[in-house]
C-alpha positions in Angstrom: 119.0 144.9 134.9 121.3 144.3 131.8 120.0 143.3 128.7 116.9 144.4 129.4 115.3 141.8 131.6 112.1 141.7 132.9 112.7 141.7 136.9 109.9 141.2 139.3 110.7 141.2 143.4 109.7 138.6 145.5 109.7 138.0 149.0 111.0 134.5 150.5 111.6 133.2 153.7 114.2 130.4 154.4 112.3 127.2 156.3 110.1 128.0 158.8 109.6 126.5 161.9 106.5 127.4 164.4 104.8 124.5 165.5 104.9 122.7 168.8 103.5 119.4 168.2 101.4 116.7 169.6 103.0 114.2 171.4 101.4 111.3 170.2 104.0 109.1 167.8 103.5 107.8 164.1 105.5 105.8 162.2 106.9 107.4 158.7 110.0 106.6 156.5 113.6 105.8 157.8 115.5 108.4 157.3 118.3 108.2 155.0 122.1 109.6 155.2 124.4 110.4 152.6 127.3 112.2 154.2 130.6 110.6 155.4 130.7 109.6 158.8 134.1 111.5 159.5 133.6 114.6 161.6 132.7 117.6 159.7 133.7 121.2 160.2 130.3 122.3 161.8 130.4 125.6 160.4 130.6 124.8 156.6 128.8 121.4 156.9 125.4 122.6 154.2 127.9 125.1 152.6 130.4 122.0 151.0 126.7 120.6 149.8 126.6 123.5 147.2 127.8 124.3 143.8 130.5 126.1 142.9 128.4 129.0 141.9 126.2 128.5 145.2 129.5 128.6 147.3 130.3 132.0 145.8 126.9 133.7 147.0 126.7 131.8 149.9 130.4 133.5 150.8 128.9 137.1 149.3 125.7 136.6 151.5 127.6 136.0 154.6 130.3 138.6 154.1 127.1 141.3 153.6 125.3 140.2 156.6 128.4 140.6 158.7 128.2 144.1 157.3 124.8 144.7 157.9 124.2 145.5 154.4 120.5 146.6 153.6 121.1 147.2 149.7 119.8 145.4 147.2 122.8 144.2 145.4 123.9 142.1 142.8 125.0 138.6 143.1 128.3 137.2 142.4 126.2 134.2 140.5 123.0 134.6 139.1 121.1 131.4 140.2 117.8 129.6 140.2 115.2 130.1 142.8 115.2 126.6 144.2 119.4 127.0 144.4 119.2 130.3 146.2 117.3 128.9 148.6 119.2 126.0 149.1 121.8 128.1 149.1 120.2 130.8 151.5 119.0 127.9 154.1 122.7 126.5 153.8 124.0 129.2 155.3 122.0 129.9 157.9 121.7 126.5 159.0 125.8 126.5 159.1 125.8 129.8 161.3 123.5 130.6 163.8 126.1 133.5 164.9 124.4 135.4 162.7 121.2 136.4 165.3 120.6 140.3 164.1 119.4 138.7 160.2 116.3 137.2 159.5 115.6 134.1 157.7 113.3 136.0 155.4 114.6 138.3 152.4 113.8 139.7 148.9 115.0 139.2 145.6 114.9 140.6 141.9 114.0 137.4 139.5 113.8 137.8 135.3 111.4 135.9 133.5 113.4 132.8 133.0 113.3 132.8 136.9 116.9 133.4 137.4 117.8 135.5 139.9 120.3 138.5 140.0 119.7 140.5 142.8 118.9 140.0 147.0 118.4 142.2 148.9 118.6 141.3 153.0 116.3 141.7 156.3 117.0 142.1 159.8 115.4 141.5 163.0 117.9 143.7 165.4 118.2 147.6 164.6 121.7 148.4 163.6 121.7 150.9 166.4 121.0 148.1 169.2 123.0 145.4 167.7 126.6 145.9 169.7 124.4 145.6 172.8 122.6 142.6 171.9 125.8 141.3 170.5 127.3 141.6 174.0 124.1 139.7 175.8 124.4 137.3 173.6 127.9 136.4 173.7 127.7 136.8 177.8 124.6 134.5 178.1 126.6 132.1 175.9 130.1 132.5 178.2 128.1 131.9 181.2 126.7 128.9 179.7 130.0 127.3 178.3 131.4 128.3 182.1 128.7 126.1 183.6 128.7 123.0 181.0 132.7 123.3 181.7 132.0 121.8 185.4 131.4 118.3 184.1 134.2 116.3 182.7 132.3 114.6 180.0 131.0 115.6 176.6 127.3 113.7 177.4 127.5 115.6 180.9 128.5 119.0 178.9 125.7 118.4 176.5 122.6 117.4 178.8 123.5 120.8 181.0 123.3 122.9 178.0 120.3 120.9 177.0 119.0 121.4 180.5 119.6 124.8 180.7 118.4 126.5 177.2 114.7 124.2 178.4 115.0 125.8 181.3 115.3 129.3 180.1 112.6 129.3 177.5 108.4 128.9 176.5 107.5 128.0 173.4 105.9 131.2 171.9 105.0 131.5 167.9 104.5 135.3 168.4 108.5 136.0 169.6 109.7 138.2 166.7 113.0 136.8 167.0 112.1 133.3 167.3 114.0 131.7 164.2 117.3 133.2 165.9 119.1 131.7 168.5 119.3 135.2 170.1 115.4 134.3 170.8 116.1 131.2 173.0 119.1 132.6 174.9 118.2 136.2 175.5 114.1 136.8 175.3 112.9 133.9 177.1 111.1 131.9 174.1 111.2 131.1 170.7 109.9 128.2 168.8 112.1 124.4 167.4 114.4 127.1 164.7 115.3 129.3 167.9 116.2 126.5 170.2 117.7 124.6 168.2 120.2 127.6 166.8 120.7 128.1 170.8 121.9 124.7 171.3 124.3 124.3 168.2 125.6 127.7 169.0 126.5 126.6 172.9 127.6 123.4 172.2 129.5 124.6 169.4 130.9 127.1 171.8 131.8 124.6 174.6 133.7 122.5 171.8 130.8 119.9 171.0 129.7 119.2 167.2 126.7 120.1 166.6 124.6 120.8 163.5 121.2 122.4 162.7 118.8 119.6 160.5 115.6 120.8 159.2 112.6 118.4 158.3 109.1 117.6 158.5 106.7 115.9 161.4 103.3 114.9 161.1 103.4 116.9 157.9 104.8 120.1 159.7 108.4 122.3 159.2 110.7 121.3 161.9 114.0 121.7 163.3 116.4 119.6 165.5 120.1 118.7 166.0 122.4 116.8 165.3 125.1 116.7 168.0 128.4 114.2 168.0 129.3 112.8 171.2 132.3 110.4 171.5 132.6 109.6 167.8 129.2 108.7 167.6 126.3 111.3 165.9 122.8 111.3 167.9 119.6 113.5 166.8 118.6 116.2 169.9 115.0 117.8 169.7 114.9 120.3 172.7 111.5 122.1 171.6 109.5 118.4 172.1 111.4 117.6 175.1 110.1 121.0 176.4 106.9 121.1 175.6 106.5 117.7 177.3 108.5 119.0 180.4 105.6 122.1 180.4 103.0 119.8 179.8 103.7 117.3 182.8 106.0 118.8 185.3 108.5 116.3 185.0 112.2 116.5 182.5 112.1 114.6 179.2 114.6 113.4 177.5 112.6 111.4 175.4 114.1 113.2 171.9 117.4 113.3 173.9 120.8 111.6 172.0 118.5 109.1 169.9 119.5 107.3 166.7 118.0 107.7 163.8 115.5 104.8 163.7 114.4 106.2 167.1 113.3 109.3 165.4 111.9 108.2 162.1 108.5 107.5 164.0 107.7 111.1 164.3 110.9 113.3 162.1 111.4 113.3 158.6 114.7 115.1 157.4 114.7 117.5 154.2 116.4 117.2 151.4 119.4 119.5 152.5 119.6 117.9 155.8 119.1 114.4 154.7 122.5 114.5 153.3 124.5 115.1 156.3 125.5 112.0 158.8 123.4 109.3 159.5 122.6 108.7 163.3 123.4 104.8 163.8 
């Protein structure tokens, strides 16, 4: 590194989410929106969150994961740990397309904790990934085909909703599991990989639909946001489906709720908190 910097490597992961949790509700703060209520391009919702500087390695990140680069290169813009994570969970959150990389990756840090170096992971062999590529843009054709049937955005949205439940168990030990590639093509995943499934289909069949990250009962989690006839609702398909596997019977009790509804058991983060409220 120039000017002789002391570097040390460290692993990080972007936000986590395993757990399937209890069922039982408990009341915690309201959660609070700072975004404008306009619809927002889906795909670069967290990255117009970012600084200038962010922006640029959130573009340079992107444009090497499309390449499947396994270097360790140098960033655009040196930044500090906390911004490359926001700006590393930014863009994973905007672009769950992006199934082959993991959420975790390393990086070379000097001893004012700036960072000038990444260096990516990835969960799908380069050799293997035009196949998986091609399941996982069929699975999502057949999907959009069959939420097409129904005239109405809700109608769309509850059969995709449906269907991704349908196709998956919740299972911590799935490799793949904070990819939507987990929920659409392995048969489970955990609240990361079905909710990356569900923004990625509805996104597909032309319904907004954004990846929010947060807390319940103390625990990483992750839902959606989905807009449906001007109006934005909160979607939580991993709870719905653990209740559905617990009794038998469909739940749609996280289903299109506002978010007063949900501030009894979901707590958004800090990114996610600033997207659109759910009135």
């Amino acid at each position: 590194m120039e000017n002789n910097k002391s570097i040390r490597v460290l692993i990080k992961k972007t936000t986590a989410f395993a757990l399937c949790f209890a069922l039982s509700l408990s009341l915690s703060n309201v959660m609070i929106a700072h975004a404008s209520e306009k619809s927002i391009n889906p795909s670069s919702v967290y990255k117009n969150l970012l600084s200038e500087p962010e922006r640029n390695v959130y573009n340079q990140v992107y444009n090497a994961l499309i390449s499947y680069d396994e270097s360790l290169f140098s960033m655009i813009d040196p930044l500090s740990e906390k911004d490359l994570e926001d700006t590393m969970n930014a863009l994973f959150n905007d672009h769950p397309e992006i199934f082959w990389a993991n959420t975790s990756y390393k990086y070379a840090v000097d001893a004012k904790g700036i960072v000038h170096k990444i260096k990516l992971s990835y969960g799908i062999n380069s050799s293997d990934l035009a196949a998986a590529k091609g399941n996982f843009d069929r699975i999502i054709s057949d999907l959009v085909a069959g939420a097409s049937q129904y005239s109405t955005d809700l109608d769309k949205e509850r059969y995709i909703f449906d269907a991704i439940c349908s196709m998956n168990t919740y299972n911590v030990s799935n490799s793949l599991n904070q990819s939507a590639y987990s929920a659409l093509a392995t048969g489970s995943s955990v609240c990361a990989g079905y909710a990356r499934a569900f923004q990625m289909v509805c996104l597909q069949a032309g319904i907004p639909c954004y990846y929010v990250t947060g807390t319940s009962k103390g625990e990483n989690h992750a839902w959606n946001i989905v807009q449906i006839n001007g109006a934005y609702y909160n979607v939580d398909l991993t709870w719905d489906d653990c209740i559905t596997e617990a009794t038998g019977f469909s739940s749609y009790h996280y289903f299109n709720k506002n978010d007063l509804e949900f501030s009894f058991d979901h707590s958004r983060s800090p990114l996610s908190s600033q997207l659109m409220s759910c009135i």
